[in-house]
Structure formats: structure tokens, C-alpha cells
N, C-alpha and C positions, 0 to 999 in steps of 0.2 A: 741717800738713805731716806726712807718714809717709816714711818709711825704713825698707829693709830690710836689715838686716847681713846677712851674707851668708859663710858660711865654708865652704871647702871639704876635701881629703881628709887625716884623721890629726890636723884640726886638733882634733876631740873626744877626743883624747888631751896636749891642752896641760896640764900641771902634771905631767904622770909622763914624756913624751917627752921626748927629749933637752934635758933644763934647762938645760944648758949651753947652748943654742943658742936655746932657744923661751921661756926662765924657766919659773918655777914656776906662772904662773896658770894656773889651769883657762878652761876654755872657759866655764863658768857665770857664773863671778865675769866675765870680760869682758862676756858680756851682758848681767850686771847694771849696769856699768857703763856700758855703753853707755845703758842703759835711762832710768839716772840722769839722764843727762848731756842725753840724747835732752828729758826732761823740763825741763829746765832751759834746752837751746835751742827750746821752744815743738814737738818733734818728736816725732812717734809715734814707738818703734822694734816692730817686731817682728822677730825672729832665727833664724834659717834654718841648719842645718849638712845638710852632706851628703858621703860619701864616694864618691859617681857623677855621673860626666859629667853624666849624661840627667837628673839630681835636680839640677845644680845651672841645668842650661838653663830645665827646668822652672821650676825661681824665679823667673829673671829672669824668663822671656815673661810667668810670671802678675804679677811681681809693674810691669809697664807698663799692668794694670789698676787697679793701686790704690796705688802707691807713687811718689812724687815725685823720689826719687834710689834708689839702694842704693850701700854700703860693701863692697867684698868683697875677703875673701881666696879665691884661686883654688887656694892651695898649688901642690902641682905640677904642675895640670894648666897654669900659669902660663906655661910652655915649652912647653907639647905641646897644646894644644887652640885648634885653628882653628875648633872647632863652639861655644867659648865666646865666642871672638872675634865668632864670625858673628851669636849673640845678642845680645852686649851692643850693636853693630852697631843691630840689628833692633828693640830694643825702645824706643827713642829718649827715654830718659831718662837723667840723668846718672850715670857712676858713677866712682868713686873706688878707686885697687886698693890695697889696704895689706897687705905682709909682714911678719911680726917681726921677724925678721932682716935687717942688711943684706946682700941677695943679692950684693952685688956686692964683697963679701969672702966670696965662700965660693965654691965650683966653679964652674968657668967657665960651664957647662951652666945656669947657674941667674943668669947674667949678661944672658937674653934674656927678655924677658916678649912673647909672640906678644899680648898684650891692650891691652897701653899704649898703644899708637896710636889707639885705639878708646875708651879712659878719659880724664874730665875733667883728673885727675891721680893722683899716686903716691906715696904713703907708705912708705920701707920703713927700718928698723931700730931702729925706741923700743919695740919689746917690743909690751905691749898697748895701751900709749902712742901706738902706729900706726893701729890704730881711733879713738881720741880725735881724734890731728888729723885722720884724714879723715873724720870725722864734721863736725867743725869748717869743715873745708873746704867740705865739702859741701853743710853748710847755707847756708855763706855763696854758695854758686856758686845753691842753689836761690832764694835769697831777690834776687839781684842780677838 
């Protein structure tokens, strides 16, 4: 089984961005984790960031060549990008949306995810705890 994490914009600044809001972990230490954990549930990870549109579409479409789900956070393109939507759509594998934060105490504007419809399901507010379970999930939706 392979998986792709999948992170998108500002998130390569987790551990010094608003801690208050994202914690302390760096984006490293989550991959690592994920990586762990990836090995643990019999699952490839390989781990992807990118702060463009066009880098994270790219991902997805390559990665319905060689990847059995992917895990992503979208950050903010999460509200504003129908051309992600139309990916995840297109590439017909499953995937899993996970925020750190619960969006749905924080600005309204960040209340709507244009992608969720299109995702197996949605993890959001355990911090980087939010990758784990939709890792977890994921596997278990790939394996069923």
C-alpha cells in the first residue's frame, strides 16, 4: 500500500506560525510521523508540501499513478480552489482532508471547505494528531 501526505500552503512554516493556533510541530517531525506510523500500518508514505495551486494538482494527478489514497491538507486553498476540487474528482482515488485546527471555530470564511464533497472524509482539530487519524482512516477505507 503507498500514500501520499500531501500538504499544502504556509504549512512548511508549522512550528514558528502561529503556535497558538497550528502548535509547535514542524512539518518535518509530522512526516516523520506519519512515516512511522505509515510503517506500522503495512503503508508506504512518501510526503509532498507545496505552496502553488498548480504543485499541489500536480501531486494528486501523478500521484493516481502510483498511490492507493493520499492524506491532504489543502490549507487555504481549502475555501478557494475548485481546480483542487476538480483534481481530487479526477484522479479516482481516495482521499482524506485533515486541518489542524478546528476550522469551525475560527472565521466564518474558513467554515466552508469547497473539497469535502469530493473526500472520503475529514479530519480537523487534533493538531498534527489530524494526519494520524486520517492516515488511520484511510488505511482502513483502502484495505475495506
Amino acid at each position: 500500500m503507498k500514500i501520499l501526505i500531501l500538504h499544502g500552503p504556509n504549512l512548511n512554516m508549522l512550528g514558528t506560525r502561529e503556535p497558538e493556533i497550528y502548535g509547535s510541530t514542524a512539518l518535518a517531525d509530522i512526516d516523520h510521523k506519519m512515516t512511522e506510523l505509515g510503517e506500522h500500518l503495512g503503508a508506504e508514505i512518501k510526503c509532498l508540501q507545496s505552496n502553488h495551486e498548480g504543485g499541489l494538482i500536480d501531486a494528486l494527478q501523478d500521484a493516481r499513478t502510483w498511490a492507493d489514497g493520499v492524506v491532504f491538507n489543502p490549507g487555504g486553498y481549502t475555501h478557494t480552489s475548485v481546480a483542487l476540487r476538480d483534481a481530487i474528482s479526477a484522479i479516482a482515488i481516495p482521499v482524506v482532508e485533515v486541518h489542524l485546527s478546528n476550522v469551525y471555530a475560527r472565521e466564518e470564511f474558513r467554515h466552508t471547505s469547497l473539497i469535502s464533497a469530493v473526500c472520503k472524509g475529514r479530519v480537523t482539530g487534533f493538531g498534527w494528531r489530524s494526519y494520524e487519524l486520517g492516515l488511520r482512516g484511510l488505511v482502513d477505507i483502502i484495505k475495506a
